[in-house]
N, C-alpha and C positions, 0 to 999 in steps of 0.2 A: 809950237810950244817952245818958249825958249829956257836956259838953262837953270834959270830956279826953280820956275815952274816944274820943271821935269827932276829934279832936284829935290823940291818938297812932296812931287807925287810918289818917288821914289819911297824917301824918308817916311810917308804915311804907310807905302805897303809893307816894310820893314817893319814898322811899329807894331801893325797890326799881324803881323806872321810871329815876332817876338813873341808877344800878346798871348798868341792863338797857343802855341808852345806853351810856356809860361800854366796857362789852363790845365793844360796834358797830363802834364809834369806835376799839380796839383789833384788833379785825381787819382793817377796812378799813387801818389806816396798817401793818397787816403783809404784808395784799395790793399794797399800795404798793409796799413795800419788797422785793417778792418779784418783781413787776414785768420786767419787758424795759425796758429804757434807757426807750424811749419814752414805754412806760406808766403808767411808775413818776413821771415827770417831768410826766404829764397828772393821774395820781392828786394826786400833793404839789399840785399846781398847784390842785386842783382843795377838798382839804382846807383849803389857807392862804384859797384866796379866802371859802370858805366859813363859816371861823372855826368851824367845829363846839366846839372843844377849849375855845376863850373862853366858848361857849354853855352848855357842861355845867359849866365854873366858875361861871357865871351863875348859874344853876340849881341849882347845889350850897349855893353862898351863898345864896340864897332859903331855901332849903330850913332853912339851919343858925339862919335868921334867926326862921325859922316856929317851929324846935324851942322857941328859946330864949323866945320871945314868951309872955306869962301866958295863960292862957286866953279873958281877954277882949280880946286881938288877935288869935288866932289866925284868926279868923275873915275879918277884912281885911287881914293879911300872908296870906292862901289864892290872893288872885286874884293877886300879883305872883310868888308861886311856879306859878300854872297859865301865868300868861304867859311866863316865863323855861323853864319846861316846855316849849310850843308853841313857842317861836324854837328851843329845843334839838331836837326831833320834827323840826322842817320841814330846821334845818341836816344834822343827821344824814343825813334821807330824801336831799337833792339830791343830797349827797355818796356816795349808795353806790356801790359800785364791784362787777360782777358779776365 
């Protein structure tokens, strides 16, 4: 496989982990909204502190940055879209809401 190929396969799993997040983060702030007074005010409470929403912009823009790079970046803009990745995984995971 040579380096675009491995470059766009990249770019598509990113897209779609984005994606998948993106969804998450979309239910949780509807379970929020669907809430009891209380819970709904520990959920938001609990969303703002966490910045999840900031994290997946983070990570989107990584993401848009990786696209756009020639192939001979792609490889070193790789590790600051998997880190913007992990803060967006870890904000997500604290923030769930059962």
């Amino acid at each position: 496989m040579g380096m675009k190929e491995m470059k766009d396969a990249y770019v598509a799993k990113m897209e779609a982990q984005v994606s998948e997040w993106g969804a998450k983060l979309k239910e949780m702030k509807a379970k929020a909204e669907k809430a009891a007074a209380q819970g709904r005010l520990e959920y938001q409470q609990k969303l703002s502190q966490v910045k999840a929403e900031e994290k997946q912009e983070q990570a989107r823009r990584k993401l848009e940055e990786l696209k756009m790079a020639g192939e001979e970046r792609w490889e070193a803009l790789k590790s600051g879209v998997e880190g913007a990745w992990k803060e967006l995984k870890k904000s997500v995971e604290s923030s769930k809401v059962d």
